[in-house]
Backbone as CSV, one residue per row, in Angstrom:
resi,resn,N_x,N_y,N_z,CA_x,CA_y,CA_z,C_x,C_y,C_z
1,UNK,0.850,-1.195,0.000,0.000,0.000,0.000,0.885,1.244,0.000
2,UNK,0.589,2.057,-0.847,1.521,3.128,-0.800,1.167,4.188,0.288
3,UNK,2.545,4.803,0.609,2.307,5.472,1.756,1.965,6.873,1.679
4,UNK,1.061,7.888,2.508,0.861,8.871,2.121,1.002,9.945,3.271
5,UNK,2.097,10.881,2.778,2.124,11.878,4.175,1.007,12.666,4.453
6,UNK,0.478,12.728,5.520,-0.661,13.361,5.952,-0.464,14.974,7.261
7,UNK,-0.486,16.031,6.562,-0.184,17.360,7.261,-1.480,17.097,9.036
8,UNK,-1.444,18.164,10.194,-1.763,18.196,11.003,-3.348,17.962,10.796
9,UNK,-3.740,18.798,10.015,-5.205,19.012,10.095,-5.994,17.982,9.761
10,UNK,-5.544,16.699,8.304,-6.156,15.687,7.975,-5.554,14.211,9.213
11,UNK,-4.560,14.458,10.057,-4.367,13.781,11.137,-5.445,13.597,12.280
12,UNK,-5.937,15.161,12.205,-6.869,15.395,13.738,-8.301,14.712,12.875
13,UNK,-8.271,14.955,11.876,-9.585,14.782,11.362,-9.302,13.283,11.287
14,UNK,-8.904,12.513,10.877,-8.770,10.927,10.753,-8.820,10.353,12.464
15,UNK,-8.328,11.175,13.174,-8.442,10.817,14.622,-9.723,11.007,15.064
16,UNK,-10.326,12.387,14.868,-11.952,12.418,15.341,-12.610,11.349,14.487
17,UNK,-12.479,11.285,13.091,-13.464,10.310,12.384,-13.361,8.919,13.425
18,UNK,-12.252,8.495,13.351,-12.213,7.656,13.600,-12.732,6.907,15.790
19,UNK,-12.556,8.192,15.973,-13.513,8.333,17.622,-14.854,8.086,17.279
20,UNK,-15.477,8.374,16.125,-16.607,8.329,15.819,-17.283,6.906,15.444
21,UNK,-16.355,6.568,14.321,-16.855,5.370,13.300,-15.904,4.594,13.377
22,UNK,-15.163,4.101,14.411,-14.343,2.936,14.165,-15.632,1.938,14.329
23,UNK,-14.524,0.656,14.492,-15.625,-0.691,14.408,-15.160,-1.473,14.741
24,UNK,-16.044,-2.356,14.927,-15.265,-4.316,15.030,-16.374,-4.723,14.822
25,UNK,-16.080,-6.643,15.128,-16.879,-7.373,14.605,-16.851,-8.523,15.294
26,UNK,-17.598,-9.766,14.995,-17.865,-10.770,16.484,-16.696,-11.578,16.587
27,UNK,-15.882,-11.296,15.512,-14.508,-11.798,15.460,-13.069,-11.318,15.954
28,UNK,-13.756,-10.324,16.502,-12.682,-9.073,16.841,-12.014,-8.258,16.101
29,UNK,-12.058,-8.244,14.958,-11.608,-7.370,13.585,-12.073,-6.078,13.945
30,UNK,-11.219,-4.797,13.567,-11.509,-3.818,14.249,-11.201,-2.713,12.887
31,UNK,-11.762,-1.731,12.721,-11.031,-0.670,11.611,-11.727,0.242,11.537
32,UNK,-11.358,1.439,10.566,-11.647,2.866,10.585,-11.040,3.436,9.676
33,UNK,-10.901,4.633,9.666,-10.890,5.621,8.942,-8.841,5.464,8.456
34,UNK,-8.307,5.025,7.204,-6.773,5.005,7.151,-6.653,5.585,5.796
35,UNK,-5.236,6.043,6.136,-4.432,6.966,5.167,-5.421,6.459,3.731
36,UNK,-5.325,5.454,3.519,-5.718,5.133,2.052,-6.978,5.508,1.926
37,UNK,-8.035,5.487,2.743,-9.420,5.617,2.737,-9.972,7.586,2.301
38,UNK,-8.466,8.354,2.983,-8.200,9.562,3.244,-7.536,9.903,1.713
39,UNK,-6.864,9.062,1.172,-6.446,9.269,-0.420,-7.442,9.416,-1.180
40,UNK,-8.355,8.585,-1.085,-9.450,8.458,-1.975,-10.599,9.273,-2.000
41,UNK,-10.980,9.395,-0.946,-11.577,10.777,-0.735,-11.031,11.801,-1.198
42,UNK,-9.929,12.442,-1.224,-9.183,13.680,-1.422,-9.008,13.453,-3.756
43,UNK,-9.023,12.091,-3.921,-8.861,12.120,-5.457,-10.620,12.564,-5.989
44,UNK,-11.469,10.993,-4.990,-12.955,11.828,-5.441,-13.181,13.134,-5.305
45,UNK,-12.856,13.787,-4.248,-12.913,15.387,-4.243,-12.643,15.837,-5.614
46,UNK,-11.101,15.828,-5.680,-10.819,16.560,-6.740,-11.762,16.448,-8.163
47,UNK,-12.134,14.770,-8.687,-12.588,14.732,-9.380,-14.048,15.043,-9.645
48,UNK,-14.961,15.343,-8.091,-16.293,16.319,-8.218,-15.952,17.707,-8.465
49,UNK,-14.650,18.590,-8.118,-14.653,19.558,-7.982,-14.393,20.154,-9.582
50,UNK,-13.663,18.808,-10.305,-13.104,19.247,-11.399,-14.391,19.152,-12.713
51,UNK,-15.496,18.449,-12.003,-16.649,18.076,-13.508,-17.880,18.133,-12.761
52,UNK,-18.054,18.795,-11.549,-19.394,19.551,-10.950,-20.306,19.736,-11.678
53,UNK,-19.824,20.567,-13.084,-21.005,20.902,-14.027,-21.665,19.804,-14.449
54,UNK,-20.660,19.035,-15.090,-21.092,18.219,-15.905,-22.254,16.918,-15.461
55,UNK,-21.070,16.770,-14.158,-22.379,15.434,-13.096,-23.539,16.323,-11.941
56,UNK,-23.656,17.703,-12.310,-24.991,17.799,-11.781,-24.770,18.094,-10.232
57,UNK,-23.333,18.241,-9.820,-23.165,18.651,-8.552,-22.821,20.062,-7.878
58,UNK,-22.836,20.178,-6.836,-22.601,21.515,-6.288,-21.308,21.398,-5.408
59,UNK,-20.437,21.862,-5.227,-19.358,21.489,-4.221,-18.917,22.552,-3.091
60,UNK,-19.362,22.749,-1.930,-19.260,23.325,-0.802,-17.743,23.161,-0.021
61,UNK,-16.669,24.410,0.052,-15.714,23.850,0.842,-16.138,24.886,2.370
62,UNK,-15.678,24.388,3.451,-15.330,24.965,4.337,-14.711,25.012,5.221
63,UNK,-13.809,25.640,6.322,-13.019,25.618,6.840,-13.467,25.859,8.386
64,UNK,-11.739,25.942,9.221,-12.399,26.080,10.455,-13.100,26.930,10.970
65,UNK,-13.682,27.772,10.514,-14.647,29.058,11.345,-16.220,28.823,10.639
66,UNK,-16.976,29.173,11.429,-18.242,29.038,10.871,-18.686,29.830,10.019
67,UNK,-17.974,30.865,10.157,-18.752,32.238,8.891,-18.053,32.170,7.612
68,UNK,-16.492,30.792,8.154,-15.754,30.583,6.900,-14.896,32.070,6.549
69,UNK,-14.545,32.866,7.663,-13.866,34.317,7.635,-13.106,34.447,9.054
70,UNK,-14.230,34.138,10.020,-13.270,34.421,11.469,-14.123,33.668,12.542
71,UNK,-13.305,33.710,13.889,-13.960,33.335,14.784,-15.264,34.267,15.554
72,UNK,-15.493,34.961,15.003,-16.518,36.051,15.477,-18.272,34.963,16.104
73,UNK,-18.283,33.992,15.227,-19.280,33.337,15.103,-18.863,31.654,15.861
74,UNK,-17.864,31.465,15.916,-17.278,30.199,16.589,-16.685,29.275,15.560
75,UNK,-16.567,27.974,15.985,-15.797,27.254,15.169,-16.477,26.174,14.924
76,UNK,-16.322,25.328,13.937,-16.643,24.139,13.310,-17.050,22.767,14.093
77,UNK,-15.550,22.853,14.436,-15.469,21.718,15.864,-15.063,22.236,16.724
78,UNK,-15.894,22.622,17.896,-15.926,23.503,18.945,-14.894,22.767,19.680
79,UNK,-15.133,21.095,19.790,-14.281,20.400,20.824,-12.621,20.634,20.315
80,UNK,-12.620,20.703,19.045,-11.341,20.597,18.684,-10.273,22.151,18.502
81,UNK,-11.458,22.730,18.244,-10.618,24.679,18.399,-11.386,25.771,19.462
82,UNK,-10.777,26.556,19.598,-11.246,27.825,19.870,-9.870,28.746,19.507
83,UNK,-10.326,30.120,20.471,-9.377,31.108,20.124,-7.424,30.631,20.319
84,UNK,-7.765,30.322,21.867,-6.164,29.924,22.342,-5.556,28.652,21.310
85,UNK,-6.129,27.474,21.570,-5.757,26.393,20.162,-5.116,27.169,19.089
86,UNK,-5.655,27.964,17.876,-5.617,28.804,17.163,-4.672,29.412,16.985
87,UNK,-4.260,30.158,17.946,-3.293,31.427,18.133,-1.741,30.216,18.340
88,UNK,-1.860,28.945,19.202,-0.953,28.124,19.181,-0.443,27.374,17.936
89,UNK,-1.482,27.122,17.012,-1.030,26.582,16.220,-0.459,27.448,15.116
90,UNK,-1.387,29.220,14.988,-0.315,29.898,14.286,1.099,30.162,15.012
91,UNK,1.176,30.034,15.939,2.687,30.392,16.566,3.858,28.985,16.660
92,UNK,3.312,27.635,16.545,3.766,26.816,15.695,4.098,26.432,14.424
93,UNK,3.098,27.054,13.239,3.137,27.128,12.111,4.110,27.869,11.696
94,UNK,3.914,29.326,12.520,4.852,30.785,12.166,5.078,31.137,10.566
95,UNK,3.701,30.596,10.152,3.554,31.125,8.200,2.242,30.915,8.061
96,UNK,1.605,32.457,7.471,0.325,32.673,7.433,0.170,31.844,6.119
97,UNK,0.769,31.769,4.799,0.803,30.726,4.242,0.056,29.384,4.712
98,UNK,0.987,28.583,5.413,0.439,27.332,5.867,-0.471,27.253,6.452
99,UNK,-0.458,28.346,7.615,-1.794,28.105,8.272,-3.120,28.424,7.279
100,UNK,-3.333,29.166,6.307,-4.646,29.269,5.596,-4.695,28.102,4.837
101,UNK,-3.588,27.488,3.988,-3.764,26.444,3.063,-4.167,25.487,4.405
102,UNK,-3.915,24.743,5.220,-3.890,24.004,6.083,-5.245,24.060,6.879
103,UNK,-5.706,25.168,7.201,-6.745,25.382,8.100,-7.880,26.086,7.309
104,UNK,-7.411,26.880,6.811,-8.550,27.744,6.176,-9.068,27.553,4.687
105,UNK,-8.782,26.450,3.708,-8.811,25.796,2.609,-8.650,27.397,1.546
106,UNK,-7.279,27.969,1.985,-6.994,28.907,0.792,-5.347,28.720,0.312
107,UNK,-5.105,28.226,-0.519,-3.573,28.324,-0.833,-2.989,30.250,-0.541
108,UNK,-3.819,30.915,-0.666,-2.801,31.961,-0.820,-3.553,32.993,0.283
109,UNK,-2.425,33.785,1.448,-3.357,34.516,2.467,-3.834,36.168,1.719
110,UNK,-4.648,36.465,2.363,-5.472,37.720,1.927,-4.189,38.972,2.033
111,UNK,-3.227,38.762,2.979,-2.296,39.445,3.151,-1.331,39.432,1.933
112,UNK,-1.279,38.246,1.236,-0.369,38.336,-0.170,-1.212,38.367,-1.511
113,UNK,-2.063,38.680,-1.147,-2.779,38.615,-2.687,-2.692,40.039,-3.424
114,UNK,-2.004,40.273,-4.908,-1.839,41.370,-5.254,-2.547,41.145,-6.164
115,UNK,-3.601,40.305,-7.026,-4.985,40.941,-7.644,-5.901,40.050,-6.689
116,UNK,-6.990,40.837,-6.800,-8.408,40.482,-6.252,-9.187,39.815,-7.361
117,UNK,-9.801,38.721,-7.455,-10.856,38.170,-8.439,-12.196,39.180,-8.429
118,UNK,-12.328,39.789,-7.584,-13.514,40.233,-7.760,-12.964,42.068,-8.556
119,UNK,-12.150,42.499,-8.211,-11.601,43.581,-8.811,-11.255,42.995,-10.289
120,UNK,-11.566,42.120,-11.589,-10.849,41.096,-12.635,-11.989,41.284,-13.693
121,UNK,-12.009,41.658,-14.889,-12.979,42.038,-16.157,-12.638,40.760,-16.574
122,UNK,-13.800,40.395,-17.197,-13.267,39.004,-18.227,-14.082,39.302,-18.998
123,UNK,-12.704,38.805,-20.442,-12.872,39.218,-22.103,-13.489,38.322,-22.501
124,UNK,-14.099,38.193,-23.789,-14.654,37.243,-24.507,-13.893,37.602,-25.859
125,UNK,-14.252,35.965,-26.416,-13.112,35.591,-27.796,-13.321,37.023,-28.705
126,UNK,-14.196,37.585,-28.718,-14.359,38.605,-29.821,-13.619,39.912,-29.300
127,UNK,-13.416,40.118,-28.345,-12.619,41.243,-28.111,-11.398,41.148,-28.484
128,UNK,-10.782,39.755,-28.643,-9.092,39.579,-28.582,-9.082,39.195,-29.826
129,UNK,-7.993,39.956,-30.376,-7.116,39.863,-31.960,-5.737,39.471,-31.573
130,UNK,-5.245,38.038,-32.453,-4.127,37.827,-32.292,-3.319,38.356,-33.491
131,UNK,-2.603,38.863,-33.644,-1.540,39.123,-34.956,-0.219,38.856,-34.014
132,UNK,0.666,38.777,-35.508,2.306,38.193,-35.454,2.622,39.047,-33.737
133,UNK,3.026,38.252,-32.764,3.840,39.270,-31.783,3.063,40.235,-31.029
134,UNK,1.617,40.434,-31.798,0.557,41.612,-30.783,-0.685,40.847,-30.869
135,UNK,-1.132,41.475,-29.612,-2.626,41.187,-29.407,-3.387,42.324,-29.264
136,UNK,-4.750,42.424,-30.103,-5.225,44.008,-30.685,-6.493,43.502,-29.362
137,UNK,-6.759,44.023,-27.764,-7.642,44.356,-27.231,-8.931,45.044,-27.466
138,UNK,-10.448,44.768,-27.561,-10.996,46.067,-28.281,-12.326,46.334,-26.987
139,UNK,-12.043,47.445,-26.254,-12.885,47.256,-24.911,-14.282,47.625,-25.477
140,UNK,-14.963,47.307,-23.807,-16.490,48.225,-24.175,-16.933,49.419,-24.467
141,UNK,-15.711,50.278,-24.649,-15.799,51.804,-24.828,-15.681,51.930,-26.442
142,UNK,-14.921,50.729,-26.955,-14.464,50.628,-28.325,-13.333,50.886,-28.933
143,UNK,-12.274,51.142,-27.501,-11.247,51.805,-27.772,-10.187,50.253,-27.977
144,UNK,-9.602,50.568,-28.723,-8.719,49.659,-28.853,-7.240,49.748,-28.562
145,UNK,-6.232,48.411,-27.412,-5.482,48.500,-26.790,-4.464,47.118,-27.631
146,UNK,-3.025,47.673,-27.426,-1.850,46.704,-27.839,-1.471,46.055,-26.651
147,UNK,-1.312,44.590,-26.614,-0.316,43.876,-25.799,0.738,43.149,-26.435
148,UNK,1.842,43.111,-26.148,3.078,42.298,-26.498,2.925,40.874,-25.579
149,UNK,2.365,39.813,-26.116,1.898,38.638,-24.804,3.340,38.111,-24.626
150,UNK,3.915,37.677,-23.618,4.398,36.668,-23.158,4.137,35.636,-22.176
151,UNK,4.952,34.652,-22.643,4.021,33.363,-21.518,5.387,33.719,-20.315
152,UNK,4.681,32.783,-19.570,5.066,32.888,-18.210,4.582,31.277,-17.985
153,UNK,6.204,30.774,-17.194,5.938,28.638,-16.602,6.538,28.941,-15.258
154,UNK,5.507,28.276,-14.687,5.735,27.963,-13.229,5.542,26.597,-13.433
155,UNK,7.016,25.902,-13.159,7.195,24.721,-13.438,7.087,24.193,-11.967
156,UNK,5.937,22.714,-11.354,5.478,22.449,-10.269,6.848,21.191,-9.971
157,UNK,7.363,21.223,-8.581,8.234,20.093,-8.122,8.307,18.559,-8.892
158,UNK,7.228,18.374,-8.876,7.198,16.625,-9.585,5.897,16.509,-10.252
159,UNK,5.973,15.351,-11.079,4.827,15.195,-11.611,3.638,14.555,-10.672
160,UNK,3.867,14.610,-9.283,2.943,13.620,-8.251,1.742,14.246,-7.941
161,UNK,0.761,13.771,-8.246,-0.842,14.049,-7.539,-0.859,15.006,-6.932
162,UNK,0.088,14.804,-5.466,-0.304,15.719,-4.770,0.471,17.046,-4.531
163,UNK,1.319,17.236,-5.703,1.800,18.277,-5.878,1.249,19.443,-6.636
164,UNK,1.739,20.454,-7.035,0.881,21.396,-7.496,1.002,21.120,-8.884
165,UNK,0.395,21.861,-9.966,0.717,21.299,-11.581,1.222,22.581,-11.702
166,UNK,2.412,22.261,-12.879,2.661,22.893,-13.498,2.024,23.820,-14.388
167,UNK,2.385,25.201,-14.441,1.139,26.060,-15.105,1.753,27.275,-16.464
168,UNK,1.452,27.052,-17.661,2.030,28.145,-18.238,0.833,28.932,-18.925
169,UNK,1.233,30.252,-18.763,0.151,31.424,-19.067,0.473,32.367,-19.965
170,UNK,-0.517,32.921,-20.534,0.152,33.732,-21.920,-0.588,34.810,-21.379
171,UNK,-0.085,36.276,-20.934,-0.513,37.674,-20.523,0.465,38.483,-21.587
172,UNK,0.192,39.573,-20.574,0.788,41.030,-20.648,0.438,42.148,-20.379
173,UNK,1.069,43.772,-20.898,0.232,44.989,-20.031,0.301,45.661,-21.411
174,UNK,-0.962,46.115,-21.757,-1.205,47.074,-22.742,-0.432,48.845,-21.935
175,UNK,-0.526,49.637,-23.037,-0.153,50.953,-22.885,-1.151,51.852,-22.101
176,UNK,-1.850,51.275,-21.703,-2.309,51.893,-20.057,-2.112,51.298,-18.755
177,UNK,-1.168,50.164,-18.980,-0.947,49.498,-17.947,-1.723,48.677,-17.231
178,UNK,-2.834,48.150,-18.274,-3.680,47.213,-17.978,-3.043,45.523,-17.935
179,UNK,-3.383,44.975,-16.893,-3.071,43.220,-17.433,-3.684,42.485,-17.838
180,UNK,-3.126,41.867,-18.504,-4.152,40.266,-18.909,-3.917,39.136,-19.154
181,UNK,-4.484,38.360,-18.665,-4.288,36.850,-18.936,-5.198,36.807,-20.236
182,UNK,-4.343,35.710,-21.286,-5.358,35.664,-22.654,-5.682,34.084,-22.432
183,UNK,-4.519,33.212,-22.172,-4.743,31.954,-22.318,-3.696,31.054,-20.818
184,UNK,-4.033,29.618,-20.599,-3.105,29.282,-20.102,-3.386,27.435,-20.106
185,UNK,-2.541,27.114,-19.402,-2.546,25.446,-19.372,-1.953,24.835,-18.470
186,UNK,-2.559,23.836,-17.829,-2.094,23.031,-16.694,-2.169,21.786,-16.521
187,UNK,-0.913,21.245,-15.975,-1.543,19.670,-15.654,-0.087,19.202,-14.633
188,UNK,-0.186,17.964,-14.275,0.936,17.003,-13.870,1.630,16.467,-15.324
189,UNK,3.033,17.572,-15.135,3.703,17.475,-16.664,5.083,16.832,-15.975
190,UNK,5.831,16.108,-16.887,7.022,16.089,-17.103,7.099,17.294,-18.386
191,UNK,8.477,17.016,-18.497,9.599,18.180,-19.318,8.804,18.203,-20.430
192,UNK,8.510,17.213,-21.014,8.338,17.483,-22.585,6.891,17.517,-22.785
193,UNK,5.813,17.399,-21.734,4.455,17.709,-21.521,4.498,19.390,-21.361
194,UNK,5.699,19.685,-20.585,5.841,21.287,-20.486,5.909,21.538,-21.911
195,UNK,7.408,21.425,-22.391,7.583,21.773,-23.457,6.526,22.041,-24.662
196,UNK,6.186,20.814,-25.106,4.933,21.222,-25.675,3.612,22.051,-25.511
197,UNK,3.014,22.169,-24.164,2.366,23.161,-23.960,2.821,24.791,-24.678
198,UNK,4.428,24.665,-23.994,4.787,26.356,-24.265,4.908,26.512,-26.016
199,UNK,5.463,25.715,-26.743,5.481,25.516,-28.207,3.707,25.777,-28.517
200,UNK,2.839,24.901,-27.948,1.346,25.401,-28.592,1.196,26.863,-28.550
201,UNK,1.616,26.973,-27.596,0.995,28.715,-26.867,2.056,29.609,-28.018
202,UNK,3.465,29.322,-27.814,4.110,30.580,-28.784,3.349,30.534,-30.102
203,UNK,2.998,29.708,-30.892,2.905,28.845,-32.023,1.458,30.167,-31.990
204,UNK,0.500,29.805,-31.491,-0.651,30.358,-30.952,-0.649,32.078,-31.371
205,UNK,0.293,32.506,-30.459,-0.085,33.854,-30.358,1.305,35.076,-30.987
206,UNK,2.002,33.836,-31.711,2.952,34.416,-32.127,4.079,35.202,-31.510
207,UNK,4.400,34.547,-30.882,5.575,34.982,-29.985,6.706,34.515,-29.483
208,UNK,7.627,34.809,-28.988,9.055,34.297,-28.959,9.520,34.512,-27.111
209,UNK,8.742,35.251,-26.829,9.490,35.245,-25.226,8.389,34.316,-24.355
210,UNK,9.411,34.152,-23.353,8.848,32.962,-22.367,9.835,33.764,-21.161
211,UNK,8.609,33.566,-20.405,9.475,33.522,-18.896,9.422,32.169,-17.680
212,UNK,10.983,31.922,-17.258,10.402,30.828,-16.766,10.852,30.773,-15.375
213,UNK,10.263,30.264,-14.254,10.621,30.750,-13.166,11.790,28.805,-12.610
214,UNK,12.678,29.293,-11.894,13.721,28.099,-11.869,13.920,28.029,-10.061
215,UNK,12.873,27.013,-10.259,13.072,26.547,-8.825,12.836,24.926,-9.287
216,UNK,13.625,24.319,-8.341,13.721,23.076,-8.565,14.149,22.228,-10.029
217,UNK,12.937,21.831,-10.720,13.049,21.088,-11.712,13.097,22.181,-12.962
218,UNK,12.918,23.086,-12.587,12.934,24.354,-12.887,14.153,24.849,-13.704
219,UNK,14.932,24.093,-12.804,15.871,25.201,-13.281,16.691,24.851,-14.717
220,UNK,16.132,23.295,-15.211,17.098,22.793,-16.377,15.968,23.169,-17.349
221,UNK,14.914,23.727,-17.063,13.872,24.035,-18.483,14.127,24.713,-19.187
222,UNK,14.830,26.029,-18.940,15.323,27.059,-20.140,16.266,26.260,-21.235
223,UNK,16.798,25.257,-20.526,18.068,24.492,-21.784,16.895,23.573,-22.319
224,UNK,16.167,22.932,-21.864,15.182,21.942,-22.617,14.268,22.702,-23.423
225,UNK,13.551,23.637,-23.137,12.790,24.317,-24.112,13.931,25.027,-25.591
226,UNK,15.075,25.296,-25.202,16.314,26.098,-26.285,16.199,24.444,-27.160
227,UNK,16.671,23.238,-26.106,17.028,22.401,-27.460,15.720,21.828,-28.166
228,UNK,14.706,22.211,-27.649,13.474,21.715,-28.467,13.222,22.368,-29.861
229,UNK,13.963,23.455,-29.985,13.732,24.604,-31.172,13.811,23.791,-32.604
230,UNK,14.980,22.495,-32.293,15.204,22.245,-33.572,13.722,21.444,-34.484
231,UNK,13.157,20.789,-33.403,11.792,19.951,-33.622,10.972,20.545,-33.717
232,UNK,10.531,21.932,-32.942,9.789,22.581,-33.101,9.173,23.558,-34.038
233,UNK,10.424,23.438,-35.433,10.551,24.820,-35.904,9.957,26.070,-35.543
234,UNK,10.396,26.698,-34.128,10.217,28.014,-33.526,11.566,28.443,-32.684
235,UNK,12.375,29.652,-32.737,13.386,29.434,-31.426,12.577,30.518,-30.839
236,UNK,12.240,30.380,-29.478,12.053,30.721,-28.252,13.582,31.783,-27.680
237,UNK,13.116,32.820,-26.634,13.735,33.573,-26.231,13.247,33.678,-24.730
238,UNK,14.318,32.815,-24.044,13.778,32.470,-22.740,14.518,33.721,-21.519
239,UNK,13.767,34.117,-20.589,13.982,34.997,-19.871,13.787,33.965,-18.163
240,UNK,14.909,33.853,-18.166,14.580,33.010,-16.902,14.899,33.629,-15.297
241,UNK,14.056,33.515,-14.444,13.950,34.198,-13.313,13.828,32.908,-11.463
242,UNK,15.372,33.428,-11.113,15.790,32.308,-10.126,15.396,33.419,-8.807
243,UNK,14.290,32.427,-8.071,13.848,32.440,-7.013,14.823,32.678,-5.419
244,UNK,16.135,32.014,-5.796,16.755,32.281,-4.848,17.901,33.999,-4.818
245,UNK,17.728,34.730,-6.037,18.523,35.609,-6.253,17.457,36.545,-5.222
């Protein structure tokens, strides 16, 4: 059975489940709630969360506070938190990071977020013109705006489940200093699942720069995407940006 590391929060929760619904039998056989049972759940998740539409479902997340914002209103599992708990485990954690991904089901805290989704216009196919190297914007005013797109790869640690996927995005800032995302793509890639993604996208929108960020597996992609040029017929102009500088 393969083994699966399990962070604090799906620990306490496999421990209460299992206060709850363990079992036995007239034979003495005894069981409950285990890592593997906790895998599978977490893949069905993903896979309601990922085709909701399609199978007719609704998917509710929530976290430890009841208002799903703060303790103003109390907590979830009263037995298991309150304020002091809380304040201990951020001062154990000591990264607002972890503690929201971990506790509060948000990868990213409100304190680091530099766009807002709800502050975010979204274009439709008819507004966006691709030509060689530009993209012709045409807003609701009618005014029409230039972007120079480049993609941008955030290449994810490994190709494993439970890692993050790899993600490459094709933006830029028109001459008012507007941004935009036009296109992007994701999955659990190796190198040449990357590679090809970024080849569709230049291929796409006509363009030659890439930015790629070099952490980890990261960091040999600028040479793998350069020697792909010859197969690809496109050369790429990679701008690569190391995390530890």
């Amino acid at each position: 059975m393969k083994k699966i590391e399990l962070n604090p929060t799906l620990q306490d929760w496999i421990e209460y489940l299992n206060s709850k619904y363990c079992w036995s039998n007239e034979s003495g056989a005894t069981g409950g709630i285990t890592p593997a049972v906790i895998e599978l759940l977490l893949i069905a998740n993903g896979y309601l969360k990922e085709n909701e539409y399609d199978l007719g479902v609704a998917i509710f997340e929530r976290n430890i506070y009841k208002n799903g914002s703060n303790s103003k209103d109390g907590y979830l599992w009263e037995e298991r938190f309150d304020d002091d708990t809380v304040k201990n485990i951020q001062k154990k954690l000591n990264s607002h990071r972890r503690f929201a991904s971990q506790y509060l089901n948000r990868i990213i805290t409100e304190e680091e977020q530099v766009f807002k989704m709800e502050e975010a216009n979204w274009l439709v196919p008819s507004m966006v013109e691709i030509q060689p190297g530009l993209v012709i914007v045409t807003h609701s005013d009618g005014k029409k705006l230039k972007v120079r797109p480049i993609i941008c790869v955030d290449p994810a640690a490994s190709t494993h489940k439970t890692n993050d996927r790899t993600a490459v995005a094709v933006g830029g800032v028109d001459e008012a200093m507007n941004l935009y995302v036009f296109d992007w793509k994701a999955g659990f890639w190796n190198s040449r699942d990357t590679t090809k993604a970024v080849y569709d996208l230049a291929k796409k929108y006509s363009t030659a720069r890439v930015y790629v960020e070099r952490n980890g597996v990261g960091a040999y992609l600028p040479d793998i995407l350069k020697d792909a040029a010859s197969t690809q017929g496109k050369v790429l102009y990679i701008i690569d940006h190391n995390v530890d500088r």
